[in-house]
N, C-alpha and C positions, 0 to 999 in steps of 0.2 A: 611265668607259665605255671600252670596249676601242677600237681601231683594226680595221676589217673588215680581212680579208685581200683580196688582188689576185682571186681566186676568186669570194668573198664577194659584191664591188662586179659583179664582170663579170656576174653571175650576175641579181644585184636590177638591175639596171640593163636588164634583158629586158624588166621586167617595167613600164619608167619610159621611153615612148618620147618621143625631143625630149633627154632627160640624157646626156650623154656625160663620160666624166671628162679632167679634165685636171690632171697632175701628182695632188696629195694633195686634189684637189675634184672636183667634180662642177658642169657648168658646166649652162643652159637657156637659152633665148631664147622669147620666147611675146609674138606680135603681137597685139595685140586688133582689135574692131574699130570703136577709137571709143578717145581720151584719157581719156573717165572710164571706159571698161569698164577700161583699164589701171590707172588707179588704183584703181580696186574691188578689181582685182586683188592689188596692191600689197598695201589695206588689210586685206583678207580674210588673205592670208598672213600679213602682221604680227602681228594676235590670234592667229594660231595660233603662229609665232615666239613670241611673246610667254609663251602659256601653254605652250611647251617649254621657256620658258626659254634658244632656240637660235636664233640670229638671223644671217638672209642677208647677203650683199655683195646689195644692188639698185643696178641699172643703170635705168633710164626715158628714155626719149626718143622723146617724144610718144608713137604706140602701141606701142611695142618696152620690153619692159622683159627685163632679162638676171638670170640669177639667179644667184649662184657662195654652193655648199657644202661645209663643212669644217667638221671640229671642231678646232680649233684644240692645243685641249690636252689631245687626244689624237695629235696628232701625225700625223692623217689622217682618213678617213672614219667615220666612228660609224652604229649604226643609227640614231641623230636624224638625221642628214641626208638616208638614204632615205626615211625615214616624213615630216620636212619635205618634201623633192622630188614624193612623192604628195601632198600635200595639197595645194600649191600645183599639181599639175596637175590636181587635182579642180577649183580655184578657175578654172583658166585652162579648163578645159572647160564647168563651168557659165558662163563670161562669152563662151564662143566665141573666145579667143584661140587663135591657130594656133600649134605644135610649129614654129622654123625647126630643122631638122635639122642644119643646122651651123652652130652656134655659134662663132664664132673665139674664142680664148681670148688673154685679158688680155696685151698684151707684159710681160715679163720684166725 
């Protein structure tokens, strides 16, 4: 799978509010409102991970869970990561977890 171009990402990322990139990912934060709606959370995106074959970095603590995407061997962004990024914000809207709009990203 290709690498999206700078354009590409800036562009689909209109359309993925809460995702913002950082470096070669795309990073979310999505509060819930309750520890097991977070893990619902979690577990929902997982099978959908699972049958893309394309699997997140997750963060959890307590109802915060952080999500960082990237294809790795692609060497940047892929469209698996936006279509994962919508899906898990499908999953974080049906459970009422809230978009933190800014997500710090990972130290270096």
């Amino acid at each position: 799978m290709r690498a999206l171009t700078d354009e590409e990402v800036r562009r689909q990322l209109g359309d993925l509010p809460g995702w913002r990139r950082v470096g070669d990912a795309i990073v979310a934060r999505f509060t819930a409102p309750s520890f097991v709606a977070a893990i619902d959370l979690v577990r929902g995106a997982a099978d959908d991970a699972e049958q893309m074959n394309h699997h997140p970095d997750i963060d959890i603590r307590w109802r915060s869970t952080r999500w960082l995407l990237t294809t790795h061997d692609a060497g940047g962004l892929t469209q698996l990561d936006i279509e994962l990024a919508h899906r898990i914000s499908e999953h974080a809207r049906r459970l009422g977890a809230v978009a933190d709009l800014d997500p710090q990203p990972e130290p270096t």
